[in-house]
N, C-alpha and C positions, 0 to 999 in steps of 0.2 A: 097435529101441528105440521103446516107446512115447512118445506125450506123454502130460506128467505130468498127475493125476486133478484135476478143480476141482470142490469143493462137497461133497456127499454124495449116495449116492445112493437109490434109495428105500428099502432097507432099512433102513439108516443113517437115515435121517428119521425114520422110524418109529417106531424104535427109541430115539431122543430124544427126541419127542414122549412115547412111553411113561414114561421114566424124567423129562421134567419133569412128567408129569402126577401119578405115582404120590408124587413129592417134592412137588408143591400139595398131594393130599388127609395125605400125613402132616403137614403144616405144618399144617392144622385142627386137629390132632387133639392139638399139641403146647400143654401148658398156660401159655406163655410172656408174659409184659407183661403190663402191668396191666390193670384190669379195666373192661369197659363196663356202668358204672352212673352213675347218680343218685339221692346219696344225697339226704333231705327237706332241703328250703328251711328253714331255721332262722331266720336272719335274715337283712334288705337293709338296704341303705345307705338314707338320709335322704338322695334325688336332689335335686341344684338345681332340677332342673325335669322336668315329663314327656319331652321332646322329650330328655333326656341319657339319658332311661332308654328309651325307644322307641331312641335308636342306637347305645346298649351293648349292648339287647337282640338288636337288626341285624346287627349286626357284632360283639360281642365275647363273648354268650353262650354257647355252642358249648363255650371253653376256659375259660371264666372265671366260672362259675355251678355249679350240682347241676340245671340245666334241659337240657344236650348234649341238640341233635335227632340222634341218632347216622344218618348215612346206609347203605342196605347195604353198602357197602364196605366200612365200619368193622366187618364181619364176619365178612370173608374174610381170613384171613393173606395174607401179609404186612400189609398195609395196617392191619388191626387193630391191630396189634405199634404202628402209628407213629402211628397216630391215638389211641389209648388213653393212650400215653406222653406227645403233646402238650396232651392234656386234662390230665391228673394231672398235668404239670410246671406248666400254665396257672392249673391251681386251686390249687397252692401256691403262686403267687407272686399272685397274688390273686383270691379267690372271693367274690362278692359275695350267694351264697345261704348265707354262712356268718360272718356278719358279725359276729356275739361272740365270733370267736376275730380275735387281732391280723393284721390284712392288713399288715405289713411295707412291701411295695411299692405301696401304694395309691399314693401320694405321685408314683410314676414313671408312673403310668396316660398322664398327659397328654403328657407329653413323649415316651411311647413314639408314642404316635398321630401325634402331632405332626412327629416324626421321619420317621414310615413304618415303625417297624421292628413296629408292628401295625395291624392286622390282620394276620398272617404270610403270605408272598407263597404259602407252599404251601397253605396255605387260602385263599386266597383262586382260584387252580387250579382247586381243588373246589366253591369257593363262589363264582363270579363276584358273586353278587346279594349281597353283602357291603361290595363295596367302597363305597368312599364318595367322594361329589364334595367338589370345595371347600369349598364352605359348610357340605357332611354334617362335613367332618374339621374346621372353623373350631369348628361350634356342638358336638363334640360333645370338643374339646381346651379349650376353655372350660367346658364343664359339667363335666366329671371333674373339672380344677382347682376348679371352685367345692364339688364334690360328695368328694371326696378331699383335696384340699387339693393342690399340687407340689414335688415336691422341689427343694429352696432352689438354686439354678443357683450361685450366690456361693459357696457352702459346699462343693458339688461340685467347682467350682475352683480351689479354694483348697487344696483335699486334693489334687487332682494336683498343683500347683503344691510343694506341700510334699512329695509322695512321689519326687517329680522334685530336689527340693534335695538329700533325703537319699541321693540312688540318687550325684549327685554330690559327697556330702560323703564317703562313704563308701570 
């Protein structure tokens, strides 16, 4: 009786190596997610100040503009598929090179910052030179609010507060 086999061995290796390399070049070649472009600057916001527009540019233009410096990455499948997908989702919920059509969530810019919940941790991965210090996130949660306006924190509470009465009434 032998002892039982650990690993693969070199054929076997090989042989998966082959069959993951031949599944990367078909994954190029497959016309999947959406697409890497930028479309023309139409319109910008009326910034509160330069220094708001210097660190949206910094840190939030990427997803949230028609400016995407797309890096090579964002060329290669996989990666493509998910970097494409977070631009197009970023620039509908607000694009600030498209500024005559209604941004919806402008309103949330600040408090998203503010929070943490942007810059996104997975870019920021790829973009370390993105993030932002204290004072980057102080002056640039103040400018959006000045520059966007914030969503009403009172009215946002008040609506759980009442979706929660009726989840109970009910």
């Amino acid at each position: 009786m032998s002892a039982p086999r650990r690993g693969f061995d070199r054929r076997e290796t090989v042989n998966l190596l082959g069959l993951l390399g031949g599944l990367l070049v078909v994954m190029q070649l497959l016309p999947v997610g959406a697409r890497r472009e930028n479309p023309p600057v139409v319109a910008g916001p009326t910034w509160d100040s330069e220094r708001t527009r210097e660190l949206f540019m910094h840190s939030c233009r990427d997803c949230h503009s028609n400016e995407t410096r797309w890096p090579w990455y964002s060329a290669v499948a996989p990666m493509r598929w998910l970097v494409a997908h977070d631009v197009a989702e970023g620039r509908e919920h607000l694009n600030v090179s498209e500024w005559h059509r209604p941004q919806r969530h402008a309103d949330e810019a600040a408090k998203e910052v503010r929070e943490g919940e942007m810059p996104l941790r997975s870019y920021l991965w790829f973009h370390p030179e993105a993030r932002l210090g204290a004072a980057e996130r102080r002056d640039l949660v103040a400018g959006l609010a000045a520059t966007f306006g914030e969503e009403d924190e009172r009215e946002d509470g008040d609506r759980r507060r009442e979706d929660a009465r009726r989840g109970r009434d009910d």
